[in-house]
C-alpha positions as a Markdown table, in Angstrom:
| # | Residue | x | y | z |
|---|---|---|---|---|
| 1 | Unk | -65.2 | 154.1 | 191.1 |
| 2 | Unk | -66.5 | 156.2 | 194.0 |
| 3 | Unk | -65.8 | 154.8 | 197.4 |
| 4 | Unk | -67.6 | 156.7 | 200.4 |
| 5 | Unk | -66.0 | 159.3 | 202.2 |
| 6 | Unk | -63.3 | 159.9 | 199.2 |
| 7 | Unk | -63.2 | 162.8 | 197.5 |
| 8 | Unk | -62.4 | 162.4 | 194.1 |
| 9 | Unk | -59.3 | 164.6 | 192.1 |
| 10 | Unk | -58.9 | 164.6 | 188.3 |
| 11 | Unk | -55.4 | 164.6 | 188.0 |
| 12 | Unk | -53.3 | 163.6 | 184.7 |
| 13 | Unk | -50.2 | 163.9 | 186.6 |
| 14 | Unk | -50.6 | 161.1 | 188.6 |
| 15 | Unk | -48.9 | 158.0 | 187.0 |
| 16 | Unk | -52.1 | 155.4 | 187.6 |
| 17 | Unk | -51.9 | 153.5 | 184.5 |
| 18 | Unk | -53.6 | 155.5 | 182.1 |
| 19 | Unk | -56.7 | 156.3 | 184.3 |
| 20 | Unk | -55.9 | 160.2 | 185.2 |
| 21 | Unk | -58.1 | 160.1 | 188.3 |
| 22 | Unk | -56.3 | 159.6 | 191.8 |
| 23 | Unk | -58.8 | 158.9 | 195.1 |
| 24 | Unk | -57.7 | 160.3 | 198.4 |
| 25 | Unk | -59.6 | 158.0 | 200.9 |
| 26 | Unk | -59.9 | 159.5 | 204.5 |
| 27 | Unk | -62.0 | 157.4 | 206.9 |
| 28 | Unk | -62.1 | 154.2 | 204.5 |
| 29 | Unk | -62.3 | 150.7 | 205.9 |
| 30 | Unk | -61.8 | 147.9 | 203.1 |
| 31 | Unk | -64.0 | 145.0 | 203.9 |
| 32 | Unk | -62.1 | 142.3 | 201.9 |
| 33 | Unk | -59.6 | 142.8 | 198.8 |
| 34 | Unk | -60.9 | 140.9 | 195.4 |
| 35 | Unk | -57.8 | 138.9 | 195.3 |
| 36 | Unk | -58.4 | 137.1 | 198.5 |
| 37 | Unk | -62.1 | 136.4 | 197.7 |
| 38 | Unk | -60.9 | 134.8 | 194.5 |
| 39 | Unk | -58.5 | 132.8 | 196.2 |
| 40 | Unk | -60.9 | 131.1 | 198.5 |
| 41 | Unk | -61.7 | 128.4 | 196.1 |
| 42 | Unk | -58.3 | 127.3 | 196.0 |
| 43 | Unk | -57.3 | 127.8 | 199.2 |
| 44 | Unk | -59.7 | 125.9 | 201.3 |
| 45 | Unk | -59.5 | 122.8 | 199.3 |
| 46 | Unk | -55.6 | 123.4 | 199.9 |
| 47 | Unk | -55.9 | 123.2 | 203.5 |
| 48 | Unk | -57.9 | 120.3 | 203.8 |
| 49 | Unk | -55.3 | 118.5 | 202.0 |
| 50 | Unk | -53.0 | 120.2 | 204.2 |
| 51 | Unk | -55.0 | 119.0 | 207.4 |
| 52 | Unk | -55.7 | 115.6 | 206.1 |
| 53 | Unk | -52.0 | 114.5 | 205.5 |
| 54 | Unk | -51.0 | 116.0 | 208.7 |
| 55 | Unk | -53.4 | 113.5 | 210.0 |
| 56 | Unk | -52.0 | 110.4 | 208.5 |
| 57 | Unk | -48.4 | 111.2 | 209.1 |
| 58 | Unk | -49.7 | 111.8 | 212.9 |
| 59 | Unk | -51.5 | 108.1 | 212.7 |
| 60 | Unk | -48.6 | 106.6 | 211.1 |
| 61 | Unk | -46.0 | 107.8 | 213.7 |
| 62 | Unk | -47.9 | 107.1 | 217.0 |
| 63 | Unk | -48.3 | 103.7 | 215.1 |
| 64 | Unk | -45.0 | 103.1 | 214.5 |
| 65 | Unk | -43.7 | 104.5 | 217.8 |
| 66 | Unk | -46.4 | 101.8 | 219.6 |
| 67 | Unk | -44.7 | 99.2 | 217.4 |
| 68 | Unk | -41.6 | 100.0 | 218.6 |
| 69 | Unk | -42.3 | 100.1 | 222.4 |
| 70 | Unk | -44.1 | 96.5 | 221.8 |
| 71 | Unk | -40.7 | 95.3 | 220.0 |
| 72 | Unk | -38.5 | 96.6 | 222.7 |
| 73 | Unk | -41.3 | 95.2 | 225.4 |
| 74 | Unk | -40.7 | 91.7 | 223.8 |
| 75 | Unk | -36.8 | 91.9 | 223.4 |
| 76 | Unk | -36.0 | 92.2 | 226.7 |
| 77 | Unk | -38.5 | 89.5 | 228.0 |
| 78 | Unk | -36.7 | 86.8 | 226.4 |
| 79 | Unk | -37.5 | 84.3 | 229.8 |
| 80 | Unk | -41.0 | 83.3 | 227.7 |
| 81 | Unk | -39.6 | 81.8 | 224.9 |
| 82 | Unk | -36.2 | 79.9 | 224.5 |
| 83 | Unk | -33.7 | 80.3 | 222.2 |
| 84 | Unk | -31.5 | 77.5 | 220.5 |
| 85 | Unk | -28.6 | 78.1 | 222.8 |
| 86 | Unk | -31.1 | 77.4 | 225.8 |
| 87 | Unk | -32.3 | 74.1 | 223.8 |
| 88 | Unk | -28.4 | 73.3 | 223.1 |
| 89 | Unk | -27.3 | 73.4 | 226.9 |
């Protein structure tokens, strides 16, 4: 494999599993490693999972955290309703 601007050197010294040719890049830029383009297909369905649960567990506390404030709200306003020991008096 070539890449543009290398120059290549035949060399059995190098240890470069078994190949015998090194490439000395100068002025290279590597658009994307092969790795991370076969990750993709993983990856984005992971974050959507990702996203989506962070959504829920968003929903779910801001729902619970409203419930709460609405509890509190009617615990302390106890002059609505009465209670046995007002009906007992």
């Amino acid at each position: 494999m070539l890449v543009r601007g290398a120059e290549p050197n035949v060399s059995t010294s190098d240890n470069l599993i078994g190949s015998g040719v090194s490439v000395r890049a100068d002025n290279v830029v590597f658009m994307a490693d092969h790795s991370v383009v076969l990750a993709l297909p993983a990856l984005i369905p992971a974050f959507v999972i990702v996203g989506v649960v962070l959504y829920v567990v968003a929903k779910d506390r801001r729902a619970e955290r409203d419930e709460n404030a609405e509890n509190a709200g009617d615990a302390n306003d106890t002059s609505s309703t009465p209670t046995e020991d007002d009906e007992n008096r």
